[in-house]
C-alpha positions in Angstrom: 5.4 3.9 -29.3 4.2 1.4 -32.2 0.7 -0.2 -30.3 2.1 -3.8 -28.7 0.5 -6.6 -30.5 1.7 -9.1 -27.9 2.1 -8.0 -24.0 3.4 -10.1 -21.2 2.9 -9.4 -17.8 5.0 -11.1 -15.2 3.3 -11.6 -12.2 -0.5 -12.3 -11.6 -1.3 -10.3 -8.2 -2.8 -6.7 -8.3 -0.2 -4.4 -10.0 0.0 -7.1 -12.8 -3.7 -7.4 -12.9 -4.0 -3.9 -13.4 -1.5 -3.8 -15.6 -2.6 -6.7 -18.0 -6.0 -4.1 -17.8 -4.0 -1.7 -19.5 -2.4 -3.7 -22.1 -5.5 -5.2 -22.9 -6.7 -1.2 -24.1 -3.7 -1.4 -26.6 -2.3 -4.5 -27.5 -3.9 -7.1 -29.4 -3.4 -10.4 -26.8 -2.0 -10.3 -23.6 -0.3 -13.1 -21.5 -0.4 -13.0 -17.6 2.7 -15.5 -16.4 1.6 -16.5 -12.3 3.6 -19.2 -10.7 1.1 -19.7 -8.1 -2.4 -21.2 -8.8 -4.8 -18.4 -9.2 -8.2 -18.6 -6.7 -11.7 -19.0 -8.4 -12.8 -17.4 -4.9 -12.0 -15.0 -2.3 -9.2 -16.9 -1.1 -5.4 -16.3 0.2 -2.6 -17.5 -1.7 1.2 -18.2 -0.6 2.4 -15.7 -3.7 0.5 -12.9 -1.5 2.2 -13.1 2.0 1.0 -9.9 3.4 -3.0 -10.8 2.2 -3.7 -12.0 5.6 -3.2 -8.3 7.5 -5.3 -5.0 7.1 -5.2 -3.2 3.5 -6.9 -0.3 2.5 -7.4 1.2 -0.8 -7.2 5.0 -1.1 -9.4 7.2 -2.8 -7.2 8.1 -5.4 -6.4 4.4 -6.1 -9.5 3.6 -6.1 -10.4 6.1 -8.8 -8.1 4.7 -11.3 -9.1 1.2 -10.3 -13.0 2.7 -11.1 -11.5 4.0 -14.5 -10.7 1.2 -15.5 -13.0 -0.9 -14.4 -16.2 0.7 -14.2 -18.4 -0.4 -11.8 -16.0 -2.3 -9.9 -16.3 0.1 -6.7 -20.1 -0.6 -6.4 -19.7 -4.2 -6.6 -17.0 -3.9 -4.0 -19.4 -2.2 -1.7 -22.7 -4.5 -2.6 -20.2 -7.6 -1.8 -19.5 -6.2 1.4 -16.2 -4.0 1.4 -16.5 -0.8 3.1 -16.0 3.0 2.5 -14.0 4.5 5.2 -14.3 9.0 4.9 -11.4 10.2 6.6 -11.5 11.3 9.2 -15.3 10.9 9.8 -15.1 7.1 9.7 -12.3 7.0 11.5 -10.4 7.6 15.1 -7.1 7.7 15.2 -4.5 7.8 17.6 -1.9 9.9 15.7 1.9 10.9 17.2 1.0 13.8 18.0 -2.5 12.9 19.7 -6.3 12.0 18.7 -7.1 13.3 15.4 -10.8 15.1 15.4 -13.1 14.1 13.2 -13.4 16.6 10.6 -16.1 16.3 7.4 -14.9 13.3 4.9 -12.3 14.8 2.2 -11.0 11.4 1.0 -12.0 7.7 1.7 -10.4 4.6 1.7 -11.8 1.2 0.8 -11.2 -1.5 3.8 -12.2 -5.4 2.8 -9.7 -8.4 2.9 -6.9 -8.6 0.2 -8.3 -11.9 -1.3 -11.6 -10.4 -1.0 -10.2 -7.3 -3.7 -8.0 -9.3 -5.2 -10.6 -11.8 -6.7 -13.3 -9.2 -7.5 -11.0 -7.1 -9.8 -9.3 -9.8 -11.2 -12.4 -11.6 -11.8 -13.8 -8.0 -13.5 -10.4 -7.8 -15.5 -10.1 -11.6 -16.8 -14.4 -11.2 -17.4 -12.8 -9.3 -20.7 -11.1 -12.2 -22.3 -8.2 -10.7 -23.7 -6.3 -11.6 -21.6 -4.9 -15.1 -21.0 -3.7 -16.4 -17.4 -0.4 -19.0 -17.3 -0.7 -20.4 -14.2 1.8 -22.6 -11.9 4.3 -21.1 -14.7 7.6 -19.7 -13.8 9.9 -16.8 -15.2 13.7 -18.2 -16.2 14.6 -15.3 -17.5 14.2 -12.1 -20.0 14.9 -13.2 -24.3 16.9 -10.4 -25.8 19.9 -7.9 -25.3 20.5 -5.0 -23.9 19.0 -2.8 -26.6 15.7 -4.9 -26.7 13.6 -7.4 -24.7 12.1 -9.5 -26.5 10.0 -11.8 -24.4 11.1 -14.2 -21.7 11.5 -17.5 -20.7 9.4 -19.6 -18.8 8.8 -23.3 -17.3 5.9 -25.3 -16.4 5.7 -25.7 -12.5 4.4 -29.0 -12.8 6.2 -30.9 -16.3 9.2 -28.9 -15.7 9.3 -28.3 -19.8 10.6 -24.6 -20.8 9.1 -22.4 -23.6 10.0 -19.0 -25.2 7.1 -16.2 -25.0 7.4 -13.8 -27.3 6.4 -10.3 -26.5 6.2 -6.6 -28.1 6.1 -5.2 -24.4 7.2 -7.3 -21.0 6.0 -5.9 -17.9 7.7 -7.0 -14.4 5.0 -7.2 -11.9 6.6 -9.7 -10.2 6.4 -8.0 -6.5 9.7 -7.9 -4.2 11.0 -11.0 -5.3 11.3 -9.9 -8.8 14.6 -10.8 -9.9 15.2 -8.0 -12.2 18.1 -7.3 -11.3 19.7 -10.8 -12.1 18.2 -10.8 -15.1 19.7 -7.5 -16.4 22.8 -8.6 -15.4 23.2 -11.6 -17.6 22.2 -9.1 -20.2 25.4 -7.5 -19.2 23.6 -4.0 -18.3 25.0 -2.6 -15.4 23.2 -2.8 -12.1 20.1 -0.7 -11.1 20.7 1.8 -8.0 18.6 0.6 -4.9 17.7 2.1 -1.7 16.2 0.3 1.3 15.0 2.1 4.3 14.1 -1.2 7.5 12.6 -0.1 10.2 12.6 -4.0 10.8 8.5 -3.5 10.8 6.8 -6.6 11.8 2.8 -7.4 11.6 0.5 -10.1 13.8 -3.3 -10.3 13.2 -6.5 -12.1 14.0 -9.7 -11.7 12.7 -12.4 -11.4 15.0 -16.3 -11.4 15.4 -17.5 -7.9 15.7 -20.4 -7.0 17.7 -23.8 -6.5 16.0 -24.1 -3.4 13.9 -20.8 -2.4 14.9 -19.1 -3.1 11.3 -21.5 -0.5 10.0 -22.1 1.9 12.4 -18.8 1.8 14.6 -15.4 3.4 12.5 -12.4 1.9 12.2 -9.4 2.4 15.0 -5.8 3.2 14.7 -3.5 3.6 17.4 0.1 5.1 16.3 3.4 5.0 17.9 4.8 8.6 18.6 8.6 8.2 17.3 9.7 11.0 19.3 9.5 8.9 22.2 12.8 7.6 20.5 11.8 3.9 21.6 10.7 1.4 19.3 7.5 2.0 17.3 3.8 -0.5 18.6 1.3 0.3 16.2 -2.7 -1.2 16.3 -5.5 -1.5 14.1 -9.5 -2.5 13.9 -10.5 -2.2 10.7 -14.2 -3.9 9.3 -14.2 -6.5 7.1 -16.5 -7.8 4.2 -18.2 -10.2 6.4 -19.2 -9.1 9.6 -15.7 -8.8 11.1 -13.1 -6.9 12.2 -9.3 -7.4 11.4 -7.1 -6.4 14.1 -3.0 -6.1 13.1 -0.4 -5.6 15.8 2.8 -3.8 14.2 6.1 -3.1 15.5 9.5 -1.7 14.2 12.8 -3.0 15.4 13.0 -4.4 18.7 9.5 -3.6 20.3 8.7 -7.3 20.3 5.3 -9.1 18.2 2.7 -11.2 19.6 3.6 -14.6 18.0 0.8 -16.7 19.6 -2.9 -16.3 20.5 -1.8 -15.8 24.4 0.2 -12.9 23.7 -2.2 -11.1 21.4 -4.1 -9.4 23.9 -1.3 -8.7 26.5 0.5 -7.0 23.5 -2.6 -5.0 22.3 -2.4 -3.4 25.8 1.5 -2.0 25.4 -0.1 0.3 22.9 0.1 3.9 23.2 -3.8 3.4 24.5 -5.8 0.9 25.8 -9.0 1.2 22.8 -7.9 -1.6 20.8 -7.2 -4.4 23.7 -10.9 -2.9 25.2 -12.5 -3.5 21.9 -11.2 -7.1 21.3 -10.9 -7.9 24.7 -14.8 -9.4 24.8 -15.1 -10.8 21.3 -14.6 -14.0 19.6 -11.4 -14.9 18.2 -12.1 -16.3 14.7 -8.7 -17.3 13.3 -5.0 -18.1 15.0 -2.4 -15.2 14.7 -0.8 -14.4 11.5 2.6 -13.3 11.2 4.8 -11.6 8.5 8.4 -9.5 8.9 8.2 -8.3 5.6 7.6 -4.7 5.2 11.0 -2.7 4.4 10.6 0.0 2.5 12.9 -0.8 -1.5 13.1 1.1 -4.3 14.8 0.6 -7.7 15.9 3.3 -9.8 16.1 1.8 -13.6 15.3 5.2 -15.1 19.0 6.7 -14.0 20.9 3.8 -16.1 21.9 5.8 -19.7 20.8 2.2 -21.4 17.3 0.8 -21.2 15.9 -2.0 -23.0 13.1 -1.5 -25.6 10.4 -3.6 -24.5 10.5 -3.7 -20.8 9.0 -1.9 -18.4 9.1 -2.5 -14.3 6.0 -1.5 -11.8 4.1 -2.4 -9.0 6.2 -3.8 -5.9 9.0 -5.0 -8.3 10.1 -1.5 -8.7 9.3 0.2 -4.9 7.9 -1.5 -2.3 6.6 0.4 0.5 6.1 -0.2 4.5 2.4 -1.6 4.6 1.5 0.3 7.0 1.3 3.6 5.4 -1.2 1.4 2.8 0.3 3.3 -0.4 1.2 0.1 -2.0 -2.1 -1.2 -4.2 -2.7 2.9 -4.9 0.8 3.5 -5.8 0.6 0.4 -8.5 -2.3 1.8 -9.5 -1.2 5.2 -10.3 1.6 2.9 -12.5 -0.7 1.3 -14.6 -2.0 4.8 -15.1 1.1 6.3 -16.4 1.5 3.2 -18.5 -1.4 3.8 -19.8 -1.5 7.4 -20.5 2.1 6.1 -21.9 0.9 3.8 -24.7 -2.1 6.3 -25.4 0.2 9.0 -26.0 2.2 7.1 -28.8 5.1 9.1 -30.1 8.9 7.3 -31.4 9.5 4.1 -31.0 12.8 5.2 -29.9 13.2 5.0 -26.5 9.3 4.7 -25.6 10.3 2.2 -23.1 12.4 4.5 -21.3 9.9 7.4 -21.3 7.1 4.9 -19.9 9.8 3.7 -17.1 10.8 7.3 -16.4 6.5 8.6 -16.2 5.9 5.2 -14.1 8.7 6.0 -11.7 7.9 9.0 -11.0 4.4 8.4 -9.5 5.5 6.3 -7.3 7.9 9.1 -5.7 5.4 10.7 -3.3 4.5 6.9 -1.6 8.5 6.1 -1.6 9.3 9.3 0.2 6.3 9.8 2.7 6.8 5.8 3.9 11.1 6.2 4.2 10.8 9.6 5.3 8.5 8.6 8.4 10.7 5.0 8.9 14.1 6.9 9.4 12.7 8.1 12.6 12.2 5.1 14.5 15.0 3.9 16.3 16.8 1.0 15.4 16.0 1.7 11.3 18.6 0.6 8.9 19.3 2.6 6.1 21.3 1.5 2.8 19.8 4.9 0.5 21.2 7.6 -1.5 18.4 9.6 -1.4 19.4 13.1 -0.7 15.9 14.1 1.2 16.9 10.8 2.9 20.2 11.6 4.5 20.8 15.3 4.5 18.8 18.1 6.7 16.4 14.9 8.1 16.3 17.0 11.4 15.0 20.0 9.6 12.4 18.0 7.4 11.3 16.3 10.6 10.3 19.6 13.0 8.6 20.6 10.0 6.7 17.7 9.7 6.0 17.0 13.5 4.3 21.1 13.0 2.3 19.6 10.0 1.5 17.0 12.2 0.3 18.6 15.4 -1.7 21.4 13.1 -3.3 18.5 10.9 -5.1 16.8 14.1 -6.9 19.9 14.9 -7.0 22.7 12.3 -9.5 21.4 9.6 -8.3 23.0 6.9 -5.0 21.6 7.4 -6.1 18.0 8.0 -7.6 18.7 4.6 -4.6 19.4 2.8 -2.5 16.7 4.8 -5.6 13.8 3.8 -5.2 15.0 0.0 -1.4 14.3 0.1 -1.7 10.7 2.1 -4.0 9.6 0.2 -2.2 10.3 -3.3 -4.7 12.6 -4.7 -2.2 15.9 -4.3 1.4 16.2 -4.7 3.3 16.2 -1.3 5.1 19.5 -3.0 1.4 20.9 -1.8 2.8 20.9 2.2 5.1 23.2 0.7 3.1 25.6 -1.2 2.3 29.1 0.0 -1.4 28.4 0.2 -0.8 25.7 2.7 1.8 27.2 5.0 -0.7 30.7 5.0 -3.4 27.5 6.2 -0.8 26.9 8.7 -0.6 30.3 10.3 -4.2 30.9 9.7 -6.5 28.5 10.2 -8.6 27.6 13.4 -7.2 25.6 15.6 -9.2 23.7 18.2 -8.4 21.9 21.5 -6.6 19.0 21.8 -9.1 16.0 22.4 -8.0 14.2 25.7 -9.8 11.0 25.1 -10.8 9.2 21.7 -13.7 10.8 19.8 -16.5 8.1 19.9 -20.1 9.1 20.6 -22.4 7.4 23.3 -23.9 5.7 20.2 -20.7 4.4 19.0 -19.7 3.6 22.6 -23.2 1.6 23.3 -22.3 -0.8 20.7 -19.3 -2.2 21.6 -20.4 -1.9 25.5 -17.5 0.7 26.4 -18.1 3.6 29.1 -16.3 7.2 28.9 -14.9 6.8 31.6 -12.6 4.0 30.4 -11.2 6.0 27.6 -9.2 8.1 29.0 -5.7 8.6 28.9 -3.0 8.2 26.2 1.1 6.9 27.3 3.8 8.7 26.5 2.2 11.3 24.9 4.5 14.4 24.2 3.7 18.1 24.1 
């Protein structure tokens, strides 16, 4: 398409951020429109309600975020974030038992949300290209159906209303986008939705970690096995920027949340094992619990109406918003801004560019959309309004194959290597399908399921646990 003088984003968190980054290679000025007050620090904000539980940022997310800022992963690290290698870094608890540690094939970056929200943004806004509308509001879209040609907004604060005009309008407006209204009074049918609930649920506290254990002790993740057919407990302990550790309780439907600082603990012990109530169970408590019920999984589907407005494109949560817990979302709005990018670089007819760059953008986020609802569908109690055909037909079949996936990936190597490529978003999930990888399947070495979580004495010493207290795992299933 024509290069955008004037871009709009609509939406100031991470997918717009990114995403006014990308403008800003293309189009002359760009406008970020944020109805909440931006911080000038590392700070949580009410337009980011799931900022105050665990994140992490793949590897392949991270990349593109590198890309296009460079240098932006090294001052994440100097600040204090941290580089998690799978599965080196990391134990884990998986469905089908404890993971072994195999070499590092991918990483993940694990800080606080307002920690890596601020440092990018303030890397992004450090261009000056882009100008930041705070504590304004979105009224709605200028235009028809054929063309968007900015939106309207209003001051938060003097309540007066102004047109924007835009060559390109991107909705980064997270799950409260109302895109849908909005196409509507331009009298364009309705966009096709699915929503997969498995009714998840998070609770977390941030606590002191013991000295050196930040650094030199990995991060824990305790899973629920759905095969158990009972509602899914989930727990985390994940280091922070600062010296701490976040710890997030999770549930699906009907398993219950700690809501208060006296059922924290209690609840951490339901979990499949005792590790994460051991390790918290002698630290300091730095903050009260935090709650949020807002993790269904939603997609939109704009590319499948036969009209699309010039001018507009959708990304980020605003277009599918995963479970948290999987952590696809901030790598999955990445890989957007990437297509949009690699969109507006490639040029071509103005005619229907917009529909092409919806069409690339949507189809990056396919992997994350399927991985998350795949895996929620399996938990009892899940509520399901989708049309997805790998959604509702053969599920049974698609999930013995996986469980197999699953059991090989904890111990054979070579298929944990495959299987970390694909959850992380560097390698197509068509890849667990390939011939190379079912031959890895049949082929590879398998080694011995671990009994008891795979810490060393070192790692043990410095958070005063004993062997002999690890043992032991509930419910677990051949």
């Amino acid at each position: 398409m024509t290069q955008p003088k004037h871009g709009i984003v609509l939406g100031g968190g991470w997918a717009g951020m990114l995403a006014a980054q990308v403008l800003a290679r293309h189009a002359q000025t760009v406008t970020v429109v944020e109805r909440d007050v931006l911080p000038d620090e590392p700070r949580h904000r009410k337009g980011s309600p799931q900022g105050r539980h665990v994140h992490v940022l793949w590897s392949s997310g991270a990349r593109i975020v590198e890309s296009l800022l460079p240098g932006v992963t090294e001052r994440l690290l100097k600040a204090g974030a941290h580089k998690i290698n799978f599965h080196q870094d990391l134990v884990t608890l998986t469905s089908h038992g404890w993971q072994h540690r195999f070499p590092p094939r991918q990483y993940a970056i694990m800080c606080t949300r307002p920690f890596l929200d601020w440092h990018v943004r303030d890397e992004i806004l450090a261009g000056g290209r882009i100008t930041v509308r705070q504590r304004t509001e979105i009224l709605d879209l200028v235009g028809d159906r054929t063309r968007i040609s900015g939106v309207r907004v209003r001051d938060v604060d003097s309540g007066a209303t102004q047109t924007l005009d835009a060559d390109l309008v991107v909705d980064a407006s997270g799950r409260g986008s109302r895109l849908r209204h909005w196409l509507s009074a331009l009298d364009l049918p309705p966009i096709e939705e699915d929503i997969v609930d498995a009714g998840i649920a998070y609770s977390t506290r941030i606590y002191q970690a013991p000295p050196g254990a930040t650094d030199g002790f990995p991060a824990i993740n305790v899973a629920a096995d759905h095969r158990l057919r009972e509602p899914g407990r989930f727990g985390v302990v994940y280091p922070q920027e600062d010296g701490t550790w976040m710890v997030t309780l999770s549930s699906t439907r009907g398993a219950g949340l700690p809501t208060s600082e006296d059922e924290f603990l209690p609840y951490a012990r339901t979990l499949r094992h005792p590790l994460v109530a051991d390790l918290i169970s002698t630290v300091e408590p730095l903050t009260p619990v935090a709650i949020s019920r807002v993790g269904a999984n939603r997609r939109l589907y704009p590319e499948r109406l036969e009209q699309w407005p010039q001018g507009l494109v959708v990304l980020g949560d605003a277009l599918a918003a995963f479970n948290p817990i999987y952590g696809h979302g901030m790598s999955a709005a990445a890989r957007s801004a990437a297509a949009l990018d690699e969109q507006l670089t490639a040029g071509g007819d103005e005619s229907g560019a917009a529909r092409r760059m919806q069409a690339a953008i949507s189809a990056v986020v396919d992997d994350p959309w399927i991985m998350a609802a795949s895996k929620d569908v399996e938990y009892v109690g899940c509520r399901m309004n989708a049309k997805d055909p790998r959604l509702t037909g053969g599920a049974t079949a698609r999930q013995r194959f996986s469980d197999l996936i699953a059991d090989r990936a904890v111990r054979s190597s070579a298929v944990c290597d495959v299987v970390t490529d694909v959850i992380s978003l560097t390698a197509p999930q068509s890849e667990l399908a390939s011939s190379r990888f079912l031959s890895l399947m049949h082929q590879d070495r398998v080694l011995p399921e671990l009994t008891a979580p795979p810490l060393t004495p070192d790692e043990l010493a410095l958070v005063d646990l004993s062997p002999s207290s690890l043992a032991g795992v509930k419910g677990l299933t051949g």
